[in-house]
DSSP file (Angstrom, degrees, kcal/mol; ACC not computed):
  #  RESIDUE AA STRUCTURE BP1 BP2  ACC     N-H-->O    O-->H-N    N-H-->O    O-->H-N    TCO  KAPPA ALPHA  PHI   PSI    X-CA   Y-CA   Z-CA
    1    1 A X              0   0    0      0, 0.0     0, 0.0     0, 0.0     0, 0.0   0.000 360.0 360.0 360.0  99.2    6.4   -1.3   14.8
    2    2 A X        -     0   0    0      1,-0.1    47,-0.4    47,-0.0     2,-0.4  -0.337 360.0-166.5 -41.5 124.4    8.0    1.7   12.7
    3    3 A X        -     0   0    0     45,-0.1     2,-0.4     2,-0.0    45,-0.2  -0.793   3.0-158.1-126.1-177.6    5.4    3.5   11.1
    4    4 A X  B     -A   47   0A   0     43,-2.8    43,-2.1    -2,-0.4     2,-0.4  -0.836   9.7-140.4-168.2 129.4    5.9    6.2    8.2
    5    5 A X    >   -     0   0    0     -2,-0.4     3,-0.9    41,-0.2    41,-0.1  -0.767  46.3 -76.5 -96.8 126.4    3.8    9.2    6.9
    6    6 A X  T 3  S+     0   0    0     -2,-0.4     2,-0.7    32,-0.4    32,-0.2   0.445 118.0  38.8 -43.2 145.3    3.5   10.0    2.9
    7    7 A X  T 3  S+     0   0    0     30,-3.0    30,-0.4     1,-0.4    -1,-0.3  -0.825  90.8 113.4  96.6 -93.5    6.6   11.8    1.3
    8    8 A X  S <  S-     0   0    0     -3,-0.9    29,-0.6    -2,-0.7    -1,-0.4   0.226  77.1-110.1 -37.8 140.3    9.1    9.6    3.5
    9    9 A X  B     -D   36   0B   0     27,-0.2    27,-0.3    -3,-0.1    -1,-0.1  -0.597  24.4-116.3 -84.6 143.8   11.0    7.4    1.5
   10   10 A X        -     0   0    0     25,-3.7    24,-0.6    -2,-0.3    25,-0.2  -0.311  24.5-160.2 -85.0 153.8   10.2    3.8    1.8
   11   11 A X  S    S+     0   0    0      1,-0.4     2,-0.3    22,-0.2    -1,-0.1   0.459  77.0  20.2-140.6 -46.6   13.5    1.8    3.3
   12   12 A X  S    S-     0   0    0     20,-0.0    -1,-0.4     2,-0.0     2,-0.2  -0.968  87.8-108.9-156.4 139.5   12.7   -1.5    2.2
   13   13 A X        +     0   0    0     -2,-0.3    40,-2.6    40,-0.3     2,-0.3  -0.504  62.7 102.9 -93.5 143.9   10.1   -2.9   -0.8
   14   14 A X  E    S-CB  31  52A   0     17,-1.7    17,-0.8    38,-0.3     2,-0.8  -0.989  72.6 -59.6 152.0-144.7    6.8   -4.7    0.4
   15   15 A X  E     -CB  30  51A   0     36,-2.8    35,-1.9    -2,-0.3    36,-1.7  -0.870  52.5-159.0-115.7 130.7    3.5   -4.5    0.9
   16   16 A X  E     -CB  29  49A   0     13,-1.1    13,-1.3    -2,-0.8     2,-0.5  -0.911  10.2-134.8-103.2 107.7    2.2   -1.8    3.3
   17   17 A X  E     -CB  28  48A   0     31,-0.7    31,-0.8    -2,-0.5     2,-0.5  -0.563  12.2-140.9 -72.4 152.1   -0.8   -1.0    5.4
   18   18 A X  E     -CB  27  47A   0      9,-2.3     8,-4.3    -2,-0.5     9,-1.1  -0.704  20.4-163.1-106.9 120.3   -2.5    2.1    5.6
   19   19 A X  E     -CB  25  46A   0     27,-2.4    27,-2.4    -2,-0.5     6,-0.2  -0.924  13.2-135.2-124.8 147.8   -3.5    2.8    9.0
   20   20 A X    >   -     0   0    0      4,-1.6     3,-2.0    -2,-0.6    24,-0.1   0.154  44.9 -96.4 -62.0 170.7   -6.4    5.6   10.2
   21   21 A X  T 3  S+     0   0    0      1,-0.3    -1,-0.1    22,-0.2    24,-0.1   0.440 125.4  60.8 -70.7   4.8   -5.2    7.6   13.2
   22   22 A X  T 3  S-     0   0    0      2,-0.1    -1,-0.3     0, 0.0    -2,-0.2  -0.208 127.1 -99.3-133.0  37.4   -7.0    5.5   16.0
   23   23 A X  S <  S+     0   0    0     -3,-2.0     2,-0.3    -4,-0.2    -2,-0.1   0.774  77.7 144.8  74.4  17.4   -4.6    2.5   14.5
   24   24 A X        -     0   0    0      1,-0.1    -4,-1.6     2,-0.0     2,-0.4  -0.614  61.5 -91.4-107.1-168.9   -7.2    1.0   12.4
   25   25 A X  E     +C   19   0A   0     -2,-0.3    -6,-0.2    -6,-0.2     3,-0.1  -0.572  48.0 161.0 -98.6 114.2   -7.1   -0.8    8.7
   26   26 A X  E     -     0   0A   0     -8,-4.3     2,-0.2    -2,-0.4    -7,-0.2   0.842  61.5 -66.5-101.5 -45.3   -7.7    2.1    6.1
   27   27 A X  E     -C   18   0A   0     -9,-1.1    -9,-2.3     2,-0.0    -1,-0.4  -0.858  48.2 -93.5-169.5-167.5   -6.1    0.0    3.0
   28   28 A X  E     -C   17   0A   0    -11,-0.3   -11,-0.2    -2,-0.2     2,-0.2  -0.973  24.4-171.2-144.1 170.5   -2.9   -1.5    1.5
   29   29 A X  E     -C   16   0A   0    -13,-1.3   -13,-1.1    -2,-0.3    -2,-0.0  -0.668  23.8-129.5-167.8 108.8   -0.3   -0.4   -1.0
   30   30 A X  E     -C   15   0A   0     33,-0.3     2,-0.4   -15,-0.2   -15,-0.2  -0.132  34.9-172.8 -11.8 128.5    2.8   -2.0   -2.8
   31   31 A X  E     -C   14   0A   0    -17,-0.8   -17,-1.7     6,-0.1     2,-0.3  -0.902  16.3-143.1-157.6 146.7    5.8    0.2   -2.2
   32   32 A X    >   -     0   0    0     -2,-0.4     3,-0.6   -19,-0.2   -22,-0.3  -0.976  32.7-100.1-122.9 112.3    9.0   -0.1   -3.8
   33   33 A X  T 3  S+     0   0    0     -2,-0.3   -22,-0.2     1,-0.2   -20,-0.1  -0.025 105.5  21.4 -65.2 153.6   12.2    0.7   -1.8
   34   34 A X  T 3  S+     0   0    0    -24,-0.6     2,-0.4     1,-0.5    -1,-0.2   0.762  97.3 110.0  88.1  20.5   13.7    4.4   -2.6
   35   35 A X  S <  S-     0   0    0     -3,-0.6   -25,-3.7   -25,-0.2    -1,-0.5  -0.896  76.0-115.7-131.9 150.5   10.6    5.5   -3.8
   36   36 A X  B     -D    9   0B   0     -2,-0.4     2,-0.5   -27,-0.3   -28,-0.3  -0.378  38.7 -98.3 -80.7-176.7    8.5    8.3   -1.5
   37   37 A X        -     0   0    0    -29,-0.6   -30,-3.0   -30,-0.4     3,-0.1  -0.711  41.0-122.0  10.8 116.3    5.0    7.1    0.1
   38   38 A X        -     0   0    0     -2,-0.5   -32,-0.4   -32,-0.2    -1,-0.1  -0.387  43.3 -81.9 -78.6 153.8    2.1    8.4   -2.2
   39   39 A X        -     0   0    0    -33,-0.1    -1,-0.1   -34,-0.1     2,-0.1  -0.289  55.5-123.5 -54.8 149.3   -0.3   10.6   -0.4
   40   40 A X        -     0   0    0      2,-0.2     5,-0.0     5,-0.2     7,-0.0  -0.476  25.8-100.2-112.8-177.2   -3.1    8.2    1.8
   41   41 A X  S    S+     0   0    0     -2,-0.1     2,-0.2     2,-0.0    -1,-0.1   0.745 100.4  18.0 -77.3 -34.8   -6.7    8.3    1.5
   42   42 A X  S    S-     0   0    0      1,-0.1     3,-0.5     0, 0.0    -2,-0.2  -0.726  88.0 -83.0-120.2 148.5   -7.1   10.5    4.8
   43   43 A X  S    S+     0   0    0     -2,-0.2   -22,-0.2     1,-0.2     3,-0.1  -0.301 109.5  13.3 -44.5 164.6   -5.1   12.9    7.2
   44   44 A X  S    S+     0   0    0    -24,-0.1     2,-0.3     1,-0.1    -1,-0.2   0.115  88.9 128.5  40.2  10.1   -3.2   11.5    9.8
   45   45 A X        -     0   0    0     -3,-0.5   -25,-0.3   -24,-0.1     2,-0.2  -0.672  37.1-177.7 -80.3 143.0   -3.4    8.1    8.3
   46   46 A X  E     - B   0  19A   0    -27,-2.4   -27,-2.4    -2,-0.3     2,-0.3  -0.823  26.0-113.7-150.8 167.5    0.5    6.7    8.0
   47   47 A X  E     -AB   4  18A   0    -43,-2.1   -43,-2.8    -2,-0.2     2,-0.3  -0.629  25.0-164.0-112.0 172.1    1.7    3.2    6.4
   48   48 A X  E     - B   0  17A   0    -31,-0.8   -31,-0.7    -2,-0.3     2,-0.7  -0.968  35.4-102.7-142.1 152.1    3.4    0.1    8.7
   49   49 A X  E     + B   0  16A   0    -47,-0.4   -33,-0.2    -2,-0.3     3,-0.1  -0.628  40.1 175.8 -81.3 135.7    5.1   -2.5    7.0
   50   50 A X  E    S-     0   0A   0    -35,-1.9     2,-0.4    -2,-0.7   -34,-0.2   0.711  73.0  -4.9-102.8 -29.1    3.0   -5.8    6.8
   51   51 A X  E     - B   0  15A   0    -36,-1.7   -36,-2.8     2,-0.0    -1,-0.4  -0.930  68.7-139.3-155.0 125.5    5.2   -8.0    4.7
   52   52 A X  E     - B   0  14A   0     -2,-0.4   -38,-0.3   -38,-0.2     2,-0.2  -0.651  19.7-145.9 -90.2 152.1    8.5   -7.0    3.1
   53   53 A X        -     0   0    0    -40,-2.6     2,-0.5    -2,-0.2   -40,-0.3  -0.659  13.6-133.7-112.0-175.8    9.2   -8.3   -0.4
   54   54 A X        -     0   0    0     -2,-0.2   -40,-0.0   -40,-0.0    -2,-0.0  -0.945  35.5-149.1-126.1  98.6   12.6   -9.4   -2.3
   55   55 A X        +     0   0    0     -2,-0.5   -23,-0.0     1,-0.2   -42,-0.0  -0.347  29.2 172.3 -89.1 150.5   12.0   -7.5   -5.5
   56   56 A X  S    S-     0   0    0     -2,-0.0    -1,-0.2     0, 0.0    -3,-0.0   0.634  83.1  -2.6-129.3 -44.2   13.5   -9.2   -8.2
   57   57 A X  S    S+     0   0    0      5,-0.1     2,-0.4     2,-0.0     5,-0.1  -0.392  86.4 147.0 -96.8  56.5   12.0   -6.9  -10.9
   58   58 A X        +     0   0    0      3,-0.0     2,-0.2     5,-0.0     5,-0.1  -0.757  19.0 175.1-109.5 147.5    9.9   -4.7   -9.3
   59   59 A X        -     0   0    0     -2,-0.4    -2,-0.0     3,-0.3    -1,-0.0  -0.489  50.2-102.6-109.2-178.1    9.6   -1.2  -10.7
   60   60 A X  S >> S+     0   0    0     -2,-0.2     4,-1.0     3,-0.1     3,-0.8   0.914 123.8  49.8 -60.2 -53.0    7.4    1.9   -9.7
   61   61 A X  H 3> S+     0   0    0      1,-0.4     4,-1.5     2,-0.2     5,-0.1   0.680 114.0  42.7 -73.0 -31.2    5.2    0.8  -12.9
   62   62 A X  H 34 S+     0   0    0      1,-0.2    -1,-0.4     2,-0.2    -3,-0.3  -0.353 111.0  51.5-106.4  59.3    4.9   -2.4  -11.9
   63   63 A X  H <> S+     0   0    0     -3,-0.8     4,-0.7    -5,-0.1   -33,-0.3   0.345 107.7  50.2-122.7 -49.9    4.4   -1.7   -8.8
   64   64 A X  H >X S+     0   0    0     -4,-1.0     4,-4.6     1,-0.2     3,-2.7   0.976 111.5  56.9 -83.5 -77.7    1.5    0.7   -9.8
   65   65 A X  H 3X S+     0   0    0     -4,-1.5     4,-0.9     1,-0.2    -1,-0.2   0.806 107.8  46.9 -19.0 -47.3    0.1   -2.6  -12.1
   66   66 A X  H 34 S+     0   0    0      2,-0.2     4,-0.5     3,-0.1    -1,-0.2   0.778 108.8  52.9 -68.0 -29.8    0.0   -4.5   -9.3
   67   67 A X  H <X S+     0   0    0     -3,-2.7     4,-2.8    -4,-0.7    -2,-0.2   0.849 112.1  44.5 -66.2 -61.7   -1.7   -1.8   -7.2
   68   68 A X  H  X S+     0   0    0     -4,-4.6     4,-1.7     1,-0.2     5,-0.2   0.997 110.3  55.3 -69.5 -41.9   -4.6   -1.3   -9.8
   69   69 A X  H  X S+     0   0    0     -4,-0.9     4,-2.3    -5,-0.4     5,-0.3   0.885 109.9  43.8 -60.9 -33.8   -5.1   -5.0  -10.3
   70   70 A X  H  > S+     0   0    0     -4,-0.5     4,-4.5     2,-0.2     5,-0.4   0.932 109.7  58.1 -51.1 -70.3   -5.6   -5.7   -6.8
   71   71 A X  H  X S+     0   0    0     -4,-2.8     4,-1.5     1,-0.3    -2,-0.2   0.803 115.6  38.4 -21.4 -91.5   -7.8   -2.4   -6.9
   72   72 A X  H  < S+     0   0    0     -4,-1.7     4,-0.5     1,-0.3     3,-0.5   0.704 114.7  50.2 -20.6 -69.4   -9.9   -4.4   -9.6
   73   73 A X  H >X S+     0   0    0     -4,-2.3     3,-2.2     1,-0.2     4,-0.8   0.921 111.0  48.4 -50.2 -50.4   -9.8   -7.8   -8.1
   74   74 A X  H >X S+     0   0    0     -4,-4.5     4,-2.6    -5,-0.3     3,-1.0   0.952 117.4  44.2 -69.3 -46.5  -11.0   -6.4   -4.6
   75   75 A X  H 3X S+     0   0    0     -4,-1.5     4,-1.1    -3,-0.5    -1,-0.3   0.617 113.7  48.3 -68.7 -19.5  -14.3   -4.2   -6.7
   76   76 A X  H <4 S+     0   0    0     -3,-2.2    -1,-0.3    -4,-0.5    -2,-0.2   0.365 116.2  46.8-116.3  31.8  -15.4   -7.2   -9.0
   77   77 A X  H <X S+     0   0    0     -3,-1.0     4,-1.3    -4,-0.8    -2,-0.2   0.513 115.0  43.7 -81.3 -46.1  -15.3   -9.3   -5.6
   78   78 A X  H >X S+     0   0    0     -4,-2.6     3,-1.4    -5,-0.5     4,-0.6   0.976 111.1  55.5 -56.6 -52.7  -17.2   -6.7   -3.6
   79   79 A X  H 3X S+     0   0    0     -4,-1.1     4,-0.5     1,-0.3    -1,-0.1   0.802 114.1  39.4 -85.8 -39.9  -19.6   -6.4   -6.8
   80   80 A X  H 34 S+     0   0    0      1,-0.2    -1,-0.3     2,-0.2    -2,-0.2   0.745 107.0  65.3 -81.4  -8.4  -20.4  -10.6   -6.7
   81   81 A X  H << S+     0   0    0     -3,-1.4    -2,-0.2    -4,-1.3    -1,-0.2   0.838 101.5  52.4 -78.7 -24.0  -20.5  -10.4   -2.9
   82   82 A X  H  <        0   0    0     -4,-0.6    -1,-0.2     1,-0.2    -2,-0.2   0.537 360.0 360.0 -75.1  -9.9  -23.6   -8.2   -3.5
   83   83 A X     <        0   0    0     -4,-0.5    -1,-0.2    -3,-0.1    -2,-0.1   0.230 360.0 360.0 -79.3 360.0  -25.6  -10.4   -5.7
């Protein structure tokens, strides 16, 4: 499993997980190939690929769109899990 630390340029477009330095599940992130790795939450934390995609329009911006709307979805999930 290849793994790759922010700043390296991404190889192939899909969907990444961010894992902590003892190889556990920190997050995820939409990456777009040719584009660098945004910085991760933590040191030493590095992405692995989980699923590659076959962009057919994918941009940085909609990339980034896709990113926050997860973001959203995953906070007004959390918010009803609390009720």
């Amino acid at each position: 499993m290849d793994s790759y630390k922010p700043g390296q340029m991404a190889t192939r477009s899909g969907e990444y997980d961010i894992l902590g330095p003892n190889g556990k599940y920190v997050g995820r992130r939409y990456i777009s190939s040719g584009v660098p790795f945004p910085p991760t939450p933590g040191r030493r934390q590095r992405y692995v690929l989980k699923k590659a995609i076959t962009p057919v329009h994918t941009t940085v911006s909609s990339t980034a769109a896709m990113e926050e709307t997860m973001v959203d979805f995953a906070s007004a999930l959390a918010r009803l899990a609390k009720k």
